[in-house]
C-alpha positions in Angstrom: -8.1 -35.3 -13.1 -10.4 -32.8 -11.1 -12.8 -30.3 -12.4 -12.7 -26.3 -12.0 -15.8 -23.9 -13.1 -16.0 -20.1 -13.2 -17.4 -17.0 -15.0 -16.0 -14.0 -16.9 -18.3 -11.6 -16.7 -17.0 -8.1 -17.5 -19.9 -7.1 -15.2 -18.1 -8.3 -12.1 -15.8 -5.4 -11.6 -13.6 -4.8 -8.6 -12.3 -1.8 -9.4 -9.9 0.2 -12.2 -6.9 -1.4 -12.5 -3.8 1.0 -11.1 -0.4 0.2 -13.2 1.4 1.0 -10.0 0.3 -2.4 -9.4 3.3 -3.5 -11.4 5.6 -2.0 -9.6 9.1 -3.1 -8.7 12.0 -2.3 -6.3 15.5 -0.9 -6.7 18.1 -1.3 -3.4 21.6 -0.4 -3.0 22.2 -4.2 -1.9 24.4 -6.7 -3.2 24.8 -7.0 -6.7 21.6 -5.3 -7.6 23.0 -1.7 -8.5 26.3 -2.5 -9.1 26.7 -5.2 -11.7 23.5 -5.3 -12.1 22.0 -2.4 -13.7 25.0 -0.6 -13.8 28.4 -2.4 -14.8 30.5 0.4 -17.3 32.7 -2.4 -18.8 30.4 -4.2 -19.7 30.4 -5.0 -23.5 26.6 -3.7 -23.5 27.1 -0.6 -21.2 25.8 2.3 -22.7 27.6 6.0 -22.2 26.2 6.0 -18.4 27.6 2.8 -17.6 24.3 1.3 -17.5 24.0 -2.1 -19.6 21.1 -2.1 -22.0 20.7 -6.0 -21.8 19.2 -5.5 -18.4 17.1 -2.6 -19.5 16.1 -4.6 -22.2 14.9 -7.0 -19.6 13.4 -4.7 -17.4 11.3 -3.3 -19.8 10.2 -6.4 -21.0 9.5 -7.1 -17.6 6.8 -4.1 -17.6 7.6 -2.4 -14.4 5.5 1.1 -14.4 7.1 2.5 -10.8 10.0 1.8 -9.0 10.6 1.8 -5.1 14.2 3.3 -4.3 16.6 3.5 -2.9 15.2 0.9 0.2 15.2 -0.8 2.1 16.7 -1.6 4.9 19.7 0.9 3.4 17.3 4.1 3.5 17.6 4.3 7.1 21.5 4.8 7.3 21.5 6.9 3.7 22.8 10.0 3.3 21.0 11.4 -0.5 23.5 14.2 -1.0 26.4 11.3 -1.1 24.9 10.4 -4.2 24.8 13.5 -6.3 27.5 15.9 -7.7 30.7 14.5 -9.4 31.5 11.4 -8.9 35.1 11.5 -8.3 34.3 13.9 -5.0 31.4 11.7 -3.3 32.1 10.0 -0.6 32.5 6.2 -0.1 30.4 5.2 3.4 29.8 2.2 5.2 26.3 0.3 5.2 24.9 -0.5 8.3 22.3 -2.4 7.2 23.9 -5.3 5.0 28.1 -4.8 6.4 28.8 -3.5 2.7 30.9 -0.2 1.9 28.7 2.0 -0.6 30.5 3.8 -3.6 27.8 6.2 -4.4 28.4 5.9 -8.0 25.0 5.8 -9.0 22.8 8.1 -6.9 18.9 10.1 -7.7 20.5 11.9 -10.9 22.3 9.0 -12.5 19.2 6.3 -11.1 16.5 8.6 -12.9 18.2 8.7 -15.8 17.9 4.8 -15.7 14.2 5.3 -15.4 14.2 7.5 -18.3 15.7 4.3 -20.7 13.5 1.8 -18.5 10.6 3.7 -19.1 9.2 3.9 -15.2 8.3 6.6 -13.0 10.1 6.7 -9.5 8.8 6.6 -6.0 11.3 7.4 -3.5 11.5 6.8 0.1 13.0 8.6 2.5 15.4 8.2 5.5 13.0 8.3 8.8 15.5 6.0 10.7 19.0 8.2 11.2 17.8 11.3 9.6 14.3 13.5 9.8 12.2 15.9 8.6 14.8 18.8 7.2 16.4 16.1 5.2 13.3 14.8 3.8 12.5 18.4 2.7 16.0 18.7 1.9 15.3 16.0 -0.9 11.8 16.8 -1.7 13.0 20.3 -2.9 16.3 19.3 -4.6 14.0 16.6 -6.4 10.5 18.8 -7.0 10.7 22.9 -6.9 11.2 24.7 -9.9 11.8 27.9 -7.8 15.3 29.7 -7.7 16.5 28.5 -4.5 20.1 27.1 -3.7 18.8 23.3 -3.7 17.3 24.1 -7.1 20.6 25.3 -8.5 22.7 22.6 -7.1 20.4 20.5 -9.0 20.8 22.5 -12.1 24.5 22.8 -11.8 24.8 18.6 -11.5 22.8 18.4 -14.6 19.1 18.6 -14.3 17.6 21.7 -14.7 13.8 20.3 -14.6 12.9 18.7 -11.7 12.3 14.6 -11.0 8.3 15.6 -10.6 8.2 12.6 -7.8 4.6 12.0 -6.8 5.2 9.2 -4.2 7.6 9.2 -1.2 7.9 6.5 1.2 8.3 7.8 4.7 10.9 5.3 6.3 10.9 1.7 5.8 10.1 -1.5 8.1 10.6 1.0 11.2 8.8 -1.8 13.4 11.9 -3.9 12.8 14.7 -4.4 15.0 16.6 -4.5 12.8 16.0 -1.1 11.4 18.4 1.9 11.5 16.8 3.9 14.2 13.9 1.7 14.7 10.9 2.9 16.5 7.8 1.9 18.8 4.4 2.6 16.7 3.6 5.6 18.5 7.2 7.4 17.9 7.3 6.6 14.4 3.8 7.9 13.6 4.5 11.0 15.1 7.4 11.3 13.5 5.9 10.5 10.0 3.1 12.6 11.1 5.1 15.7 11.1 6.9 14.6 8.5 3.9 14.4 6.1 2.4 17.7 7.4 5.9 19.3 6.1 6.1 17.5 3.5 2.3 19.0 2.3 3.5 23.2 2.9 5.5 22.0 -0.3 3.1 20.6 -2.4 -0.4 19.0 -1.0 -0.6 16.7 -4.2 2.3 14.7 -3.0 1.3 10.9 -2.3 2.8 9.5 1.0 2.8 5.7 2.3 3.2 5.8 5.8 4.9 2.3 7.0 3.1 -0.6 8.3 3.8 -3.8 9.5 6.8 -5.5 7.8 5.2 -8.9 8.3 2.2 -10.3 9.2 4.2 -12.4 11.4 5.8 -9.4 13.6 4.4 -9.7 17.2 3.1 -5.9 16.9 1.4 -6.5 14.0 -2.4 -4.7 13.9 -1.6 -3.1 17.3 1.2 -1.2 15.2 -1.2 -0.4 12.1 -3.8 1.1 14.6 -1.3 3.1 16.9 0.7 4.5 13.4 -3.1 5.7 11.5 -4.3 7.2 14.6 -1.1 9.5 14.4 -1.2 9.5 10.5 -4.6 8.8 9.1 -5.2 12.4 7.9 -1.9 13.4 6.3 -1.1 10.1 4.1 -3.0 8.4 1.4 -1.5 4.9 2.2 -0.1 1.8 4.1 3.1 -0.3 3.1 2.5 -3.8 3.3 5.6 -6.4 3.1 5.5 -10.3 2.4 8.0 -12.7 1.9 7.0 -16.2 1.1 9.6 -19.9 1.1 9.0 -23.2 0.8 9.7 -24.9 4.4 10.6 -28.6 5.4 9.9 -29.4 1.6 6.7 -28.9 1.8 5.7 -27.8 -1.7 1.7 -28.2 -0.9 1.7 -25.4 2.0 4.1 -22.9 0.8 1.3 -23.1 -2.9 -1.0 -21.7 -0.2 1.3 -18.4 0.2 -1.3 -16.1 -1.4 -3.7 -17.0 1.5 -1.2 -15.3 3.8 -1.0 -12.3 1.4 -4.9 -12.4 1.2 -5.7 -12.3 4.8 -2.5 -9.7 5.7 -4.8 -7.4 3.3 -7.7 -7.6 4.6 -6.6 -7.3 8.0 -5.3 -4.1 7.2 -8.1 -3.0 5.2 -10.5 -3.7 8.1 -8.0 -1.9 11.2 -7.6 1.0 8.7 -11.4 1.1 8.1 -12.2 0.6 11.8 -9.8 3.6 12.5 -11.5 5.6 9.7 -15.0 4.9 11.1 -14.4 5.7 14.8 -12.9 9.1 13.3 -16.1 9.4 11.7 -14.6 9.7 8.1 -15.1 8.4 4.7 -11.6 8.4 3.7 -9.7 5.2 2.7 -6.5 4.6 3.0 -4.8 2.2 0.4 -2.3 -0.2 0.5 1.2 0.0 -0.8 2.5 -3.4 -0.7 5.8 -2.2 -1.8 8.0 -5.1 -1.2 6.4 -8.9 -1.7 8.6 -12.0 -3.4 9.2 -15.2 -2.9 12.8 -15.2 -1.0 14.7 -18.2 1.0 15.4 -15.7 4.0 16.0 -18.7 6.0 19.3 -19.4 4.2 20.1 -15.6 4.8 19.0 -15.8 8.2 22.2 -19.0 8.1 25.1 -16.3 7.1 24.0 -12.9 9.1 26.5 -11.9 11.2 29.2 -14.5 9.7 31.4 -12.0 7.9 34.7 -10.8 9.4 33.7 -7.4 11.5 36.8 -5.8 9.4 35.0 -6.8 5.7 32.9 -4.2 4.1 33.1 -5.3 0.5 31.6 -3.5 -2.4 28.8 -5.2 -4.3 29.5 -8.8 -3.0 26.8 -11.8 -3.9 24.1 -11.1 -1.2 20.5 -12.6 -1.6 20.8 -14.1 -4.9 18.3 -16.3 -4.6 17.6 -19.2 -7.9 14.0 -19.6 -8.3 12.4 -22.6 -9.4 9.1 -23.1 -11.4 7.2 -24.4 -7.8 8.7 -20.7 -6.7 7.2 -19.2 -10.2 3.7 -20.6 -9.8 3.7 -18.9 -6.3 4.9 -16.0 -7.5 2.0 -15.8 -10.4 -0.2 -16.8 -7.5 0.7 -13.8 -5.2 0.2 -11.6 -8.5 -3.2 -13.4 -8.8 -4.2 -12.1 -5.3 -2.7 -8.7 -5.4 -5.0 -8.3 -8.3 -8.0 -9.6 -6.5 -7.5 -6.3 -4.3 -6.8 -3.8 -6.6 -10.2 -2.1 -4.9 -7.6 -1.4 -1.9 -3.9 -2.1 -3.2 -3.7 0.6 -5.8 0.8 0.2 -6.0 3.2 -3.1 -5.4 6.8 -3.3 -5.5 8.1 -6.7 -6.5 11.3 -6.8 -4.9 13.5 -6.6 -6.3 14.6 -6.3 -9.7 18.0 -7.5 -10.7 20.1 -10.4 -8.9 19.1 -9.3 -5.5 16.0 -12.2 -4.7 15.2 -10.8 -8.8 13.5 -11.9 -11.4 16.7 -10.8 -13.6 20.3 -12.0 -12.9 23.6 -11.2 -14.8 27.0 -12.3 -14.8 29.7 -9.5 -14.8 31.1 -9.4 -18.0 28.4 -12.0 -19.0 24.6 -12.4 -20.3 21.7 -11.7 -18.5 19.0 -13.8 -18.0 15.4 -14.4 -17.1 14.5 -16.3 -13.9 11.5 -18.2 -14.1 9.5 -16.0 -11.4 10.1 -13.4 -14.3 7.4 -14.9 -16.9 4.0 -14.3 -14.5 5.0 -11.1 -13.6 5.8 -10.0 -17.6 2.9 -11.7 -19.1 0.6 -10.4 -16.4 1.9 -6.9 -16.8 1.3 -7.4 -20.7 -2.3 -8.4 -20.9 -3.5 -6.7 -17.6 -6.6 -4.7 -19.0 -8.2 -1.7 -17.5 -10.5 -3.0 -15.1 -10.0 -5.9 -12.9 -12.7 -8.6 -13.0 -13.5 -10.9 -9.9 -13.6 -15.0 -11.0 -15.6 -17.1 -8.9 -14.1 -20.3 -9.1 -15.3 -23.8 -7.4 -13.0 -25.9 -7.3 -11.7 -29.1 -5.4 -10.0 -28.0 -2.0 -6.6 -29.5 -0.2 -6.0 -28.7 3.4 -3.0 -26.5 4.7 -1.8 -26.8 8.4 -1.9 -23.0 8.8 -5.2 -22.1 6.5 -7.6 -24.8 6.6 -9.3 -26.1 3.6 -7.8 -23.8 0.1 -9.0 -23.8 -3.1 -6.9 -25.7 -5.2 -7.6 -23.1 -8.5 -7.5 -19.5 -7.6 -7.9 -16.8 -10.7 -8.7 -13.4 -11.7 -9.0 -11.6 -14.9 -9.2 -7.8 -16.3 -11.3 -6.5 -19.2 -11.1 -3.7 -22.1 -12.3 -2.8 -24.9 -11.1 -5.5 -26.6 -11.5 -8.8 -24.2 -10.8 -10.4 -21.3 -7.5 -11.6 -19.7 -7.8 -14.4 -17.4 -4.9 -15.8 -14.9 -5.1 -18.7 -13.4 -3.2 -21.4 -10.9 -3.6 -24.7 -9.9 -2.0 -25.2 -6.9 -2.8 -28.9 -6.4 1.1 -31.1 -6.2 -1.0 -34.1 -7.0 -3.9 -33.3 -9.4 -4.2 -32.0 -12.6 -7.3 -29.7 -13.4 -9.6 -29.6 -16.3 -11.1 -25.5 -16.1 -14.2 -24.9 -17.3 -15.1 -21.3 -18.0 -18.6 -20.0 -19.1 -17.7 -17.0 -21.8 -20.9 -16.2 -22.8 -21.4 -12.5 -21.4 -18.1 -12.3 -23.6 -20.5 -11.7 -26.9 -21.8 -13.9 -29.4 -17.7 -14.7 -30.9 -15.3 -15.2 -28.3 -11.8 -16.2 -29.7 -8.8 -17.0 -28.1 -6.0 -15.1 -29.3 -2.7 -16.5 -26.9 -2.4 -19.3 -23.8 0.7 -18.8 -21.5 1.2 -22.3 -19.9 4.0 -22.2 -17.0 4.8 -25.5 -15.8 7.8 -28.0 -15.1 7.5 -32.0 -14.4 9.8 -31.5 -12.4 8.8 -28.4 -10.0 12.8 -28.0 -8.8 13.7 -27.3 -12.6 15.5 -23.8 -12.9 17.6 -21.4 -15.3 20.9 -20.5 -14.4 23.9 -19.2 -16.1 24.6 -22.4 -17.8 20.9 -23.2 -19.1 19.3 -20.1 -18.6 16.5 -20.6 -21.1 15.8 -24.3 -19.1 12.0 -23.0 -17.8 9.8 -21.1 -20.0 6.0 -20.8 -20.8 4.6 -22.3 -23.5 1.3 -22.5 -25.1 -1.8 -24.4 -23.4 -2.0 -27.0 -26.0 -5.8 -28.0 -24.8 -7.3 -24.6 -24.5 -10.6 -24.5 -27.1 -13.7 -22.8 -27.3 -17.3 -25.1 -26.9 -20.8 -23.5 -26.7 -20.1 -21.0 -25.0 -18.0 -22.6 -22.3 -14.2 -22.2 -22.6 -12.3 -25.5 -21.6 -8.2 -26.0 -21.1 -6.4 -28.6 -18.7 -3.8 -27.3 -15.8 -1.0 -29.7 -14.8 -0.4 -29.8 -11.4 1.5 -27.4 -10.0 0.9 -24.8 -12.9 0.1 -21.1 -13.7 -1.6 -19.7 -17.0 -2.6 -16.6 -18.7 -5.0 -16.6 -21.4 -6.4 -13.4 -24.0 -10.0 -13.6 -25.1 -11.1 -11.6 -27.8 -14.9 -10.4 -27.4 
């Protein structure tokens, strides 16, 4: 047993806390849209064909914005495919994951599915095959209320009022090779450059994420970031940020260090994006989007790429359906943990992504749905998340990572209101368990804790699936009292927790 102190003082503020924080991520991939959200025979389908088990989930989940429709597919999508009657749109082939795309559910039919889930939606636009007519092809079909042709098409497939979308991607990953129509940073920031500018004649209150780096790991990565804001700096009001974290070799110890990736990939943009901003002589900052982060085993992808038959573009086949285990959970609290630490700077996230595709939710066609066990951080965090994020000083024993040095084997944060304090915290020793010590006296005179949220297996491979799919869950911290002043629980190794204090 090792020891952990902090502090909760609602003094400590890092900033407001934006909900687009909890943001997720919808692609036309795999089994995500189609039977996933939306399976019409389905014993649960509602009159749309959507089934209400999974929007159950979702909104359990508490997603508040959702990324769509890419991904990798934006860049070889055609939006008018997806609107009009169904019978008459066109099926198409899908460059980016060798998949043949129905087009049954498209902008009209995907909002609607907002509507029930209760999010707003933030759509991206194709920068890869397509350009700047199309994107103001879209943003007018989805945002003017004038008479105009693109307004009445709209009108006449069913929505008279527009979408009212405030935040547009422009591209995706367009430093990747392996992006449609892929691009050196200074092509693709003019590009979005323009593209923005347009964008603006329409409506100057529009907020655009230009793209960054898709990895921290991409060989352009900074140089990319400078050369796209010098293009972009004054026409956007943010940089996407992508992460993907695995466990590698078996080494459970390293990948709990993830979030120290995450953390440094922010502030590395934070600083280029400042430095930009400073030698432009300007007191504008540009935020982070980091609109696609997970844990996600690309490695075993990475295995299959390429292997299907060159004649096989199946609809909706099982792509990227990872099963998560509780070591992949605590990660995936941690990651939240750190994302939260920034919220001075990343002011919307996109967990991606949402259903069956590398998801927190999975189904079976014709079957239940169920809750993976990276879905419990994400949903309790989204629950007790107050209005103003608090920074928690922790000391802590450290452990040494072959890529990061010495890490902190506890990292937390917590967020405030009117009524108390919500704390998160990890322990991401493999070996130790942690006894946390927490002075709660700038909490008031009567602190109480009012819930624990304990997430944590003996065995760190356990999982649920379609045949235990209730096998991992939280449960109370059984240890968690109050002492003069001082606030005391134990964390098992390898273990994530939420707790509410009432001040």
């Amino acid at each position: 047993m090792t020891t952990a102190t902090t502090i909760l003082d609602p003094r400590a503020v890092v900033a407001d806390l934006d909900r687009r924080l909890f943001g997720g991520f919808v692609e036309h991939l795999g089994r995500h849209v189609y039977d996933g959200i939306h399976e019409p025979s389905h014993p649960s389908a509602d009159e749309r064909g959507f089934r209400t088990d999974v929007i159950d989930l979702v909104r359990e989940l508490g997603i508040s914005v959702v990324r769509y429709p890419g991904g990798n597919f934006v860049s070889g999508y055609r939006w008018e495919d997806g609107i009009g009657p169904r019978e008459q749109r066109p099926r198409r082939l899908d460059l980016a994951w060798h998949t043949t795309e129905t087009n049954e559910v498209g902008l009209h039919e995907f909002a609607d599915w907002l509507d029930e889930v209760g999010s707003e939606l933030m759509l991206a636009v194709n920068l890869g095959t397509r350009g700047i007519a199309e994107a103001l092809d879209l943003l007018e079909y989805a945002n003017a209320s004038a008479d105009t042709a693109r307004t009445r098409e709209r009108a006449a497939n069913g929505r008279e009022r527009p979408f009212g979308v405030r935040m547009w991607c422009l591209g995706n990953e367009m430093d990747g090779p392996w992006q449609l129509g892929g691009r050196d940073a200074a092509d693709y920031g003019r590009l979005a450059a323009r593209t923005a500018r347009a964008m603006r004649r329409f409506d100057p209150g529009l907020q655009l994420v230009a793209c960054g780096s898709s990895s921290r790991t991409m060989p352009t990565f900074g140089a990319w970031e400078r050369e796209v804001l010098e293009h972009v700096f004054d026409d956007v009001d943010f940089l996407s940020c992508h992460a993907y974290y695995e466990a590698r070799d078996d080494d459970a110890q390293e990948f709990l260090a993830s979030a120290v990736d995450m953390h440094l990939f922010i502030e590395t943009v934070v600083g280029i994006a400042d430095d930009v901003a400073a030698a432009r002589g300007s007191d504008k900052r540009i935020m982070i989007s980091f609109d696609e982060w997970n844990v996600w085993y690309q490695s075993r992808w990475n295995a299959i790429e390429g292997t299907q038959p060159a004649d096989d573009w199946p609809v909706a086949p099982r792509l990227l359906e990872d099963r998560y285990t509780a070591l992949d959970a605590v990660v995936s609290g941690d990651l939240l943990i750190t994302l939260l630490q920034h919220a001075d700077r990343v002011r919307s996230a996109s967990l991606a992504q949402l259903v069956n595709v590398i998801a927190p939710i999975m189904t079976e066609p014709g079957g239940p749905a169920w809750r993976q066990t990276i879905f419990f951080p994400f949903a309790i965090t989204s629950r007790l998340a107050g209005d103003r994020v608090l920074r928690v000083p922790v000391e802590a024993r450290a452990f040494t990572s072959a890529r990061f040095g010495d890490v902190p084997s506890v990292n937390a944060v917590a967020t405030a209101d009117t009524d108390g304090v919500s704390l998160f915290v990890v322990n991401r020793s493999t070996a130790d368990a942690v006894e946390v010590a927490v002075d709660v006296t700038a909490l008031g005179p009567r602190p109480a804790i009012v819930e624990t949220h304990l997430l944590h297996e003996r065995d760190a491979s356990a999982a649920n699936t379609l045949d235990d799919p209730e096998r991992v869950r939280p449960r109370p911290i059984d240890d968690a009292r109050l002492d003069g002043g001082m606030m005391r629980f134990t964390l098992p190794p390898v273990s994530w927790a939420a707790l509410r204090i009432a001040s």
